[in-house]
C-alpha positions as CSV (number, residue, x, y, z in Angstrom):
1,X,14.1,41.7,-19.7
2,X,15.3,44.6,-17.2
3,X,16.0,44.1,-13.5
4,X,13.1,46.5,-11.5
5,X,15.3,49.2,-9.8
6,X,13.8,48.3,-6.3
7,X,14.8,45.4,-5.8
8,X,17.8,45.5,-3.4
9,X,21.5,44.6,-4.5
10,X,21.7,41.4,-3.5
11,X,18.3,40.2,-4.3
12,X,19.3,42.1,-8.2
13,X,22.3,39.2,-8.0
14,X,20.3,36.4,-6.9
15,X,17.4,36.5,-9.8
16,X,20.5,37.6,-12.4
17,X,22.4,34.2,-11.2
18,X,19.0,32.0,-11.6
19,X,18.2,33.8,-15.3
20,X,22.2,32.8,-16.1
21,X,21.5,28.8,-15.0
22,X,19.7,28.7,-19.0
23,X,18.6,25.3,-18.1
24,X,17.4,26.2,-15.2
25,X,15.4,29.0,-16.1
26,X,13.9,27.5,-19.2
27,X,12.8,24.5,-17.4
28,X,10.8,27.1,-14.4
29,X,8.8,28.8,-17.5
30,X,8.1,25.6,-18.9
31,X,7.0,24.3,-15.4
32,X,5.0,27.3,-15.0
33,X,2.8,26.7,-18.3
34,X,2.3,23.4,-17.5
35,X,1.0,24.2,-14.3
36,X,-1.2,27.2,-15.3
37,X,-3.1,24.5,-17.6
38,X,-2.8,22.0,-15.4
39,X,-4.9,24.4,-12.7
40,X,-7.6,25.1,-15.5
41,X,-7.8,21.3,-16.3
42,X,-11.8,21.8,-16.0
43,X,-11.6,23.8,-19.1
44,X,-8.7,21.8,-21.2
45,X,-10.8,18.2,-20.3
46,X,-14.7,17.8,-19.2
47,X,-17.3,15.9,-20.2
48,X,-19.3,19.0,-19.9
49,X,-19.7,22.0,-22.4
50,X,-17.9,25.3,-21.5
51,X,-21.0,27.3,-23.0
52,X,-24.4,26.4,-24.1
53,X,-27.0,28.5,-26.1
54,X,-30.4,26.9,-26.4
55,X,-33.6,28.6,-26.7
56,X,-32.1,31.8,-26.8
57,X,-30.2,31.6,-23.3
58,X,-26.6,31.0,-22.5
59,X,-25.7,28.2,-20.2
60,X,-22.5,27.5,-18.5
61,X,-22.3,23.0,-17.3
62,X,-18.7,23.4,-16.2
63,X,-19.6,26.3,-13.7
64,X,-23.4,25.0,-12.8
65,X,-25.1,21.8,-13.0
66,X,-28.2,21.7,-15.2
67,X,-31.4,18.8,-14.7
68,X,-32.2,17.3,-17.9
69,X,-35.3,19.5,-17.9
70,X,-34.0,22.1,-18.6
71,X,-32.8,21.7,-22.5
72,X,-36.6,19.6,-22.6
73,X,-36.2,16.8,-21.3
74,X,-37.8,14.2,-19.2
75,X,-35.3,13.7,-16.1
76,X,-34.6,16.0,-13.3
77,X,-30.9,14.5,-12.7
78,X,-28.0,16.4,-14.6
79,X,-28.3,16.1,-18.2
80,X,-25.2,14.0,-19.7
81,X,-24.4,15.9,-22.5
82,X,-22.1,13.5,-24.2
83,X,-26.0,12.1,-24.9
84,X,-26.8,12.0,-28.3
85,X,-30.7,12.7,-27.2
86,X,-29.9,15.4,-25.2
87,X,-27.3,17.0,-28.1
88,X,-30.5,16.5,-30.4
89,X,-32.7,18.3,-28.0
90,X,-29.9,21.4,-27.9
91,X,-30.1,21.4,-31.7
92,X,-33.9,21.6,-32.2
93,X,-33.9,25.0,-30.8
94,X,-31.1,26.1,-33.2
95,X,-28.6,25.8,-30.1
96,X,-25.3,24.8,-30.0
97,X,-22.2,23.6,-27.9
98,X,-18.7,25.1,-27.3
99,X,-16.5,21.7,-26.3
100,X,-13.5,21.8,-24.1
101,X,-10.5,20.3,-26.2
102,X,-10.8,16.8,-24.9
103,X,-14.3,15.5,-24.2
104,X,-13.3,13.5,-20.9
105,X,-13.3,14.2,-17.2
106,X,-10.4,12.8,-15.2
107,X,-13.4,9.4,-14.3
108,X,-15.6,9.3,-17.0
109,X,-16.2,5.8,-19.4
110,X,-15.9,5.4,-23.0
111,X,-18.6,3.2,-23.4
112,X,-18.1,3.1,-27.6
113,X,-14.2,2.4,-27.5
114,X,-13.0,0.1,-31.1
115,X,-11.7,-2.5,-28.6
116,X,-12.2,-3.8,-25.5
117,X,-10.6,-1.6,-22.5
118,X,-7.3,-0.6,-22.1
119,X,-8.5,0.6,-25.7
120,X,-5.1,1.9,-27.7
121,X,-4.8,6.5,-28.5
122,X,-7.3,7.0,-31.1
123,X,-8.6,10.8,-32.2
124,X,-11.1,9.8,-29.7
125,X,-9.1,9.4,-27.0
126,X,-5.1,10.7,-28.0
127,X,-3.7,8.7,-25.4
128,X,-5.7,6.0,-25.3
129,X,-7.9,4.6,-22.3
130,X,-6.7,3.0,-19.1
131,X,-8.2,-0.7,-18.3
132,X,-11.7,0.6,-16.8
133,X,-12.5,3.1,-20.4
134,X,-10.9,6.4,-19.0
135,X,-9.5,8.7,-21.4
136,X,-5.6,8.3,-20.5
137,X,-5.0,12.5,-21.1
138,X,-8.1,13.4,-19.1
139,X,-6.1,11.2,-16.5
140,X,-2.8,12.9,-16.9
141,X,-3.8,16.6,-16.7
142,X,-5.7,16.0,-13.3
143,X,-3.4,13.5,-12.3
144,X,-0.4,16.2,-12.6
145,X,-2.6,19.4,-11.2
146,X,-3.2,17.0,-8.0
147,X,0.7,16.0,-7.7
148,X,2.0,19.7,-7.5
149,X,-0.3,20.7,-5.4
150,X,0.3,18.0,-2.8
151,X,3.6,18.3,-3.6
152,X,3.4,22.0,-2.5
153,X,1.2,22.2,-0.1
154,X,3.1,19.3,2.1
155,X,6.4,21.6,1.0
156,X,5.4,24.8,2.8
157,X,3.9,22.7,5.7
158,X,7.0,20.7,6.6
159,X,9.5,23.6,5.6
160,X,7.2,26.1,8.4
161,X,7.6,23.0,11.2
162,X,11.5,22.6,9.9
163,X,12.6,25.7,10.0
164,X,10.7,26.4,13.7
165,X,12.4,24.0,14.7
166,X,15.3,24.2,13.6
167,X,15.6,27.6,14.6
168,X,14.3,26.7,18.3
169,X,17.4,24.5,18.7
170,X,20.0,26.4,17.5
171,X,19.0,29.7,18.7
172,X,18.9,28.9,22.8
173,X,21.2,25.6,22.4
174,X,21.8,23.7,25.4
175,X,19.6,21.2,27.0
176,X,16.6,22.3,24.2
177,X,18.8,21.4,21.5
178,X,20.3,18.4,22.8
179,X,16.7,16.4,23.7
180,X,15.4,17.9,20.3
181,X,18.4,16.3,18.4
182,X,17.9,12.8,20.2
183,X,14.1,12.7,19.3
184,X,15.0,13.8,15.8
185,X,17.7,11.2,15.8
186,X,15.2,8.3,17.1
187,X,12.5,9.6,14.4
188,X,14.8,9.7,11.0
189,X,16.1,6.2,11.9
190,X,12.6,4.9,11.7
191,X,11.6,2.7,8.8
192,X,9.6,5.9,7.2
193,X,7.9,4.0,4.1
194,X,7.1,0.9,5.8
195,X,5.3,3.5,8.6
196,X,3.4,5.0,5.6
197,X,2.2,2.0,4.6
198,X,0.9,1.2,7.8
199,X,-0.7,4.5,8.4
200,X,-2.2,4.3,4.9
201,X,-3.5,0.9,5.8
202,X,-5.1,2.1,9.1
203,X,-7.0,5.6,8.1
204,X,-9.3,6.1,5.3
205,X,-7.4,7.4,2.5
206,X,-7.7,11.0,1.4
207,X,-5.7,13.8,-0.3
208,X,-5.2,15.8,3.8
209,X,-5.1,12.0,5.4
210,X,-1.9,11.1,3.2
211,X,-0.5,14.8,3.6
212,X,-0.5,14.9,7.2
213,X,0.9,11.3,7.5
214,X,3.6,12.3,4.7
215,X,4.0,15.6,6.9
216,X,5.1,14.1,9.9
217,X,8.4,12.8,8.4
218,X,9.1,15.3,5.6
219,X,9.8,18.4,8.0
220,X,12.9,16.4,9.8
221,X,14.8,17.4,6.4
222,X,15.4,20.7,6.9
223,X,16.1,20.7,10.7
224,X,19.8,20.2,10.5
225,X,20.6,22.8,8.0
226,X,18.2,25.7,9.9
227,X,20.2,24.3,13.4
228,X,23.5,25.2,11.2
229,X,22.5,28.4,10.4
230,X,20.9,29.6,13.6
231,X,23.9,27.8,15.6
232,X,26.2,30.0,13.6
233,X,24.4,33.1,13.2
234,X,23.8,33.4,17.3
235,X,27.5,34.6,17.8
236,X,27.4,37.1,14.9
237,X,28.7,40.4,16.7
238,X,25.4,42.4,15.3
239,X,23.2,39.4,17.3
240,X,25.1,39.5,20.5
241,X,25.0,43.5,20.3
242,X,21.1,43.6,19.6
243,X,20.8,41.2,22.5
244,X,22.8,43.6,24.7
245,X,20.4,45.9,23.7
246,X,17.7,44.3,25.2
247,X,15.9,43.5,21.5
248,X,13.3,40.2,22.5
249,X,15.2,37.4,21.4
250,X,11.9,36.4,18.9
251,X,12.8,39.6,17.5
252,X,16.4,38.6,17.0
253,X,15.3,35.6,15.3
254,X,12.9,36.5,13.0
255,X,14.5,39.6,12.0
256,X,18.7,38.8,12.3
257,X,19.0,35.5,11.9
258,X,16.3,33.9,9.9
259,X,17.2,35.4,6.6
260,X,20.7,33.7,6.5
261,X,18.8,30.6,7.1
262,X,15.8,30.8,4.5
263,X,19.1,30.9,2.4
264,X,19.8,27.1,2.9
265,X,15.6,26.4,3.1
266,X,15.2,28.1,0.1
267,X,17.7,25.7,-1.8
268,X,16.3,22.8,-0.9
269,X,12.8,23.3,-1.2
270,X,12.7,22.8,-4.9
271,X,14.1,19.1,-4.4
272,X,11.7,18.5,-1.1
273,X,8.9,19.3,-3.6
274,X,10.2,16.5,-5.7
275,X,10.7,14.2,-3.1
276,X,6.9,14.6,-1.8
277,X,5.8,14.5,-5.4
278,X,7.9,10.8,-5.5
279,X,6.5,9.9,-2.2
280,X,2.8,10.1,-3.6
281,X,3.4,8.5,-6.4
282,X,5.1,5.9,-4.7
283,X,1.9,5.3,-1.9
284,X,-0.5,5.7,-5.2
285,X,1.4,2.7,-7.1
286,X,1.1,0.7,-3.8
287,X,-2.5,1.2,-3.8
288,X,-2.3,2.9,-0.5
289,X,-2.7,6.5,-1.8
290,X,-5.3,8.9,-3.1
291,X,-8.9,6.7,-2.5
292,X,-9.7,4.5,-6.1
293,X,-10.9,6.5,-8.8
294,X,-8.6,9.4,-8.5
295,X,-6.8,11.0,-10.7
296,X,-3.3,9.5,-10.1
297,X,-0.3,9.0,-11.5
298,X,0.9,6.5,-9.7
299,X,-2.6,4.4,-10.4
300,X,-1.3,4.9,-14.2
301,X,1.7,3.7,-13.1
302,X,0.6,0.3,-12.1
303,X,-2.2,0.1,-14.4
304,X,0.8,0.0,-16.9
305,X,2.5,-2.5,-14.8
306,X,-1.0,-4.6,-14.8
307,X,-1.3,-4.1,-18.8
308,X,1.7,-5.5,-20.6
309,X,-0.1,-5.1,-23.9
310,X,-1.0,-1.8,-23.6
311,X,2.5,0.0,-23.3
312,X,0.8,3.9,-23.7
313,X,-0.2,3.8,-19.5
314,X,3.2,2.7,-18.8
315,X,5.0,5.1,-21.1
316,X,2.6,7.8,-20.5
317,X,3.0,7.8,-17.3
318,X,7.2,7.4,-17.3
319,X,7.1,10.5,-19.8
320,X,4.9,12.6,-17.4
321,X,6.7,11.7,-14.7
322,X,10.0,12.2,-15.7
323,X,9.9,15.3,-17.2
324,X,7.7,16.9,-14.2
325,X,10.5,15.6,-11.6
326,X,13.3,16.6,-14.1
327,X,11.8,20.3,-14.7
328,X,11.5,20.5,-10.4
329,X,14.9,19.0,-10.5
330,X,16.8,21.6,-12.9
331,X,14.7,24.5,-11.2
332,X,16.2,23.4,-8.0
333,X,19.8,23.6,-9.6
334,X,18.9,26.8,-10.4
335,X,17.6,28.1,-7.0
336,X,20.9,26.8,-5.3
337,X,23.2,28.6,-7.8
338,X,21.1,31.7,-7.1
339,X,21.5,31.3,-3.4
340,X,25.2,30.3,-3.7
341,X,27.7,33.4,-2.0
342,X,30.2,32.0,-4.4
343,X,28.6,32.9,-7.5
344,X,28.9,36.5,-7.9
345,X,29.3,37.3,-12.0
346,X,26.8,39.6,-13.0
């Protein structure tokens, strides 16, 4: 795979030192696939076709919702294809269904499991069903599509507050930076999980409740290492000539002295992902995260703990977990050796 010729120098050394980290590397393509299928989950598991042809037309259930009616029935509410009358009525008019790969949505029951629910992996259900008849895979593949992106949105959100304010303190200094680091002081020493829990307890839970609760501790991480940069950066002889100048000092910032700090944020954002990926986990096994019924890792988690004798939630859950965290973790290696001055074998 060749380098494209304009891309600068430095940015040819960086991506040449991440492809070199092999583990690294391997585990971001890998964590990429998952993803991209993880983001068309409606496709890989629904309890609705993907395409429809009765009576000569072509009907789409994942994209619209169809009454009963429509394939000649009596109801006007959403035909449930997973029906055997309605699969009979399809078939009268020579029609036919195009299934997604597994035959679940993330909350729908298996009334006709062999035993009673948590029912054990079957070709019915490959990893089995959880303790209310929920198809276990269905579970994972939302589950994980829902934990990166909270994990990524709450990343961005807290590294923008971070690094503003972290820059804001080390850039002008003085009495700015020294209340800033007192509050920031006061607010890291906090008991942060037992204030989660509180918070979680008081507000109705939801995926933008729990992110902006998780957000208001998560940005203090990158504070101190943006202060570094920006506290170092200030006296660079190229800063204190473009100041001279008369260049705007939000000039100077965004355009002098950020970049050598999205250095350090850039490093660590792989293993803040991680820790707000951990963090939802954590609130969902509390049953203080994502409101009941959702698609949840954590829920799996402590349906496993709840369900001894059926060790595929626990194990399914460990497996998914570990090797989403370790992928994040190894991609993060690779982002800091990319990143690291040291490192300059090309």
């Amino acid at each position: 795979m060749k380098l494209s010729p304009r891309l600068s120098p430095l940015a040819r050394r960086r991506l040449h030192q991440f492809r070199a980290n092999r583990r690294g590397y391997i585990s971001f393509w890998i964590f990429l696939t998952l993803f991209v299928l993880a983001m068309a989950a409606p496709i890989l598991a629904n309890d609705k076709p993907l395409l429809i042809k009765y009576d000569g037309g072509l009907y789409m259930p994942v994209l619209k919702s169809y009454p009963e009616t429509t394939f000649g029935g009596d109801f006007e509410t959403e035909a449930d294809y997973r029906d055997a009358f309605v699969s009979d009525l399809i078939a009268k008019k020579d029609g036919w269904m195009i299934w997604p790969p597994i035959r679940y949505h993330y909350d729908t029951i298996n009334y006709n499991l062999p035993v009673p629910a948590p029912s054990y992996p079957t070709r019915d259900n490959l990893l089995g069903t959880d303790d209310q008849g929920r198809d276990v895979a269905a579970r994972v593949i939302y589950g994980f599509r829902i934990s990166v992106l909270f994990g990524l949105i709450l990343t961005i959100a807290s590294s923008i507050i971070g690094v503003f304010a972290g820059a804001m303190q080390g850039y002008y200094g003085g009495w700015l930076d020294l209340i800033m680091q007192r509050i920031i002081e006061i607010w890291s020493s906090m008991p942060s999980l037992y204030i989660l829990i509180i918070f979680s307890a008081m507000f109705v839970p939801g995926f933008w409740t729990l992110l902006l609760i998780l957000l208001a501790f998560s940005w203090v991480s990158l504070v101190d290492v943006v202060r570094a940069e920006f506290l170092r950066a200030r006296n660079f002889d190229y800063v204190r000539a473009a100041n001279a100048l008369g260049v705007s000092n939000g000039t100077i910032m965004r355009r002098h002295v950020l970049p050598n700090a999205m250095v350090a944020t850039m490093t660590m954002m792989p293993f803040i992902l991680t820790g707000s990926i951990t963090a939802l986990t954590s609130l969902d096994f509390l049953g203080l995260g994502l409101p009941p019924g959702s698609a949840s890792l954590g829920e799996l988690l402590a349906q496993g703990k709840n369900n001894l004798q059926a060790p595929w939630l626990g194990l399914t859950a460990f497996v998914t977990l570990a090797l989403m965290l370790s992928l994040l973790t190894f991609i993060g290696e690779a982002v800091r050796d990319a990143f690291d001055p040291r490192k300059t074998n090309l």
